[in-house]
C-alpha positions as CSV (number, residue, x, y, z in Angstrom):
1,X,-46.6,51.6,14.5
2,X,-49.6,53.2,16.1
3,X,-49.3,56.5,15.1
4,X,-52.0,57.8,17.9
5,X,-50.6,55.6,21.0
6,X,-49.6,58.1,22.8
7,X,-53.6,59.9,22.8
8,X,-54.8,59.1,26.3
9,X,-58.2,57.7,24.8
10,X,-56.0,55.1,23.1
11,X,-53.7,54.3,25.6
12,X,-56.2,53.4,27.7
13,X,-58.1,51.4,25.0
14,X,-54.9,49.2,24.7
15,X,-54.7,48.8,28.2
16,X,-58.4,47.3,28.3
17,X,-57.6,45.5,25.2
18,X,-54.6,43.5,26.6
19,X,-56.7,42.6,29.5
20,X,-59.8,41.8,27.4
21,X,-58.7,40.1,24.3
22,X,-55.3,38.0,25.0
23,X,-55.8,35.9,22.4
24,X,-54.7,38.8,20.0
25,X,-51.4,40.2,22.2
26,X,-49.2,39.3,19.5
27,X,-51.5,41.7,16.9
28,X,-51.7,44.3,19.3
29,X,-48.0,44.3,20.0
30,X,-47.3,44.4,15.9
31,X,-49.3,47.3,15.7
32,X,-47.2,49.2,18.2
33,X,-44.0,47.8,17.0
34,X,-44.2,47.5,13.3
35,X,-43.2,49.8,10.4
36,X,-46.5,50.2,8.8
37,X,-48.8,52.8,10.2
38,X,-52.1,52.5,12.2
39,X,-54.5,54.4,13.8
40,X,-56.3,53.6,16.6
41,X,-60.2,54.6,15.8
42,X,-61.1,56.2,19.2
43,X,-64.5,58.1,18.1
44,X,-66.5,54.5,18.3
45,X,-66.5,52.3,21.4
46,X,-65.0,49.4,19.8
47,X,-61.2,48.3,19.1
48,X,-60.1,49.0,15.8
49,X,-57.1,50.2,13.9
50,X,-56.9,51.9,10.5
51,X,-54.2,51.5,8.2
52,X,-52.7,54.6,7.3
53,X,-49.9,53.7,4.4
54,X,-51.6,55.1,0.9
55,X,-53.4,52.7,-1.6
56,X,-51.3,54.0,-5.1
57,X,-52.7,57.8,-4.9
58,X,-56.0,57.4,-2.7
59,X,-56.1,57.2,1.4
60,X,-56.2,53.8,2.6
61,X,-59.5,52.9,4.1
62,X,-59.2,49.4,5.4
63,X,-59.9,48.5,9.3
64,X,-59.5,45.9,11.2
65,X,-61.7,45.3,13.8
66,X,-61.0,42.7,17.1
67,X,-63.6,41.7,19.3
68,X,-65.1,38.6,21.0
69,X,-67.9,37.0,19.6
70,X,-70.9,37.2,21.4
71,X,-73.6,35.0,19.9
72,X,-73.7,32.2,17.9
73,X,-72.0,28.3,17.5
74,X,-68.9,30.7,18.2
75,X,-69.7,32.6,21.3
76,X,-66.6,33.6,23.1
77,X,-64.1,33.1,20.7
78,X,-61.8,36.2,19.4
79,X,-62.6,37.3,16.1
80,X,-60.6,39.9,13.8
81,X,-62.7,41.4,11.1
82,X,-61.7,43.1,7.7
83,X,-63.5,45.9,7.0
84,X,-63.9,49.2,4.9
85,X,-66.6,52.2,6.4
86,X,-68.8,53.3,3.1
87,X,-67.9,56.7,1.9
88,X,-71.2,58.2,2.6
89,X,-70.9,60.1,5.7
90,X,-74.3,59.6,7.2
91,X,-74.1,56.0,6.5
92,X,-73.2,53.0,9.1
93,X,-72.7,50.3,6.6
94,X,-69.5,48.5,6.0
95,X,-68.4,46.3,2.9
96,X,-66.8,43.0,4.7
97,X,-63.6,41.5,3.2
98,X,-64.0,38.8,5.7
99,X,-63.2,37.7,9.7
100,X,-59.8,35.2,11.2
101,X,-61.0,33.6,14.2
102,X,-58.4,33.2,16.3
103,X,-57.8,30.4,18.8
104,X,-57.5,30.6,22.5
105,X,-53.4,30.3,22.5
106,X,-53.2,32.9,20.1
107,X,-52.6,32.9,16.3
108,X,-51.0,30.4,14.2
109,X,-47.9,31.4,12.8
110,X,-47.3,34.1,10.1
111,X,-50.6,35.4,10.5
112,X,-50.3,38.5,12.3
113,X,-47.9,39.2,9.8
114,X,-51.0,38.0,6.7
115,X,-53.3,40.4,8.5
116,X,-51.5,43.7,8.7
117,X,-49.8,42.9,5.0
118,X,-53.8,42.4,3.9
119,X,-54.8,45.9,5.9
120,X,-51.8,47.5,4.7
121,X,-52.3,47.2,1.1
122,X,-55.6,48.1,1.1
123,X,-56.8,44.2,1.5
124,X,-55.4,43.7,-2.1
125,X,-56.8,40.2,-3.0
126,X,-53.0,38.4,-3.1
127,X,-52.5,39.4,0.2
128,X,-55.5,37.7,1.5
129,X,-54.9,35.4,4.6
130,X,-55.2,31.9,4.5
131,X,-57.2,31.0,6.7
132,X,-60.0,34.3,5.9
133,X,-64.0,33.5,6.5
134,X,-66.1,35.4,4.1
135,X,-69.4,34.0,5.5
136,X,-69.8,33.3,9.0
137,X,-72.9,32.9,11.7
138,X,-72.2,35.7,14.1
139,X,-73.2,39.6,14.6
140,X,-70.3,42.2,14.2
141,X,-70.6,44.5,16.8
142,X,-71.0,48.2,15.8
């Protein structure tokens, strides 16, 4: 469940998501229908979603990120990236677990379900998704 869906900075986010990014419905709608808890991020520009659910005693810091490529061999294609924001507070860097591309009819099945098990959990290596990139040829938006 989104646990800030009813914010008007995120509903309105969701709304330009659905229109922007079909490729991803099916995450979007886990995220507002599932047990485990997110949080839409609405201090940046971007679309993404932290996990809320506690990693054993410590806050849970991973995020996953959706956008559309936009350079590259994979220009145009829907991306959802695994991230965690460094603990630093002045800092903008961000250690990558990795990006699922998705295709243009959507994700394969069972990996919506991979992705918010892996966020969930704090991207604990044996719930990593199959089909996870650690190395790919594209910018990450900020």
């Amino acid at each position: 469940m989104l646990t800030n869906a009813d914010l008007p900075q995120a509903r309105a986010r969701l709304v330009e998501a659905r229109r922007r990014l079909p490729a991803v419905l099916p995450l979007l709608d886990a995220f507002e229908g599932r047990p485990e808890e997110f949080s839409l991020l609405v201090e940046g520009s971007g679309l993404e979603f932290r996990a809320m659910a506690s990693v054993g005693r410590h806050p849970n810091r991973a995020v996953i990120k959706l956008f559309e490529v936009g350079d590259g061999p994979l220009e145009g294609r829907t991306a959802v990236f695994f991230y965690k924001k460094s603990q630093i507070p002045w800092s903008r860097d961000r250690h990558s677990y990795g990006v699922c591309l998705v295709g243009s009819s959507g994700p394969a099945p069972g990996e919506v379900e991979e992705w918010v098990s892996f966020a969930s959990t704090g991207f604990d290596p044996e719930r990593r998704p199959s089909r996870l990139r650690q190395a790919f040829t594209f910018t990450v938006p900020d």
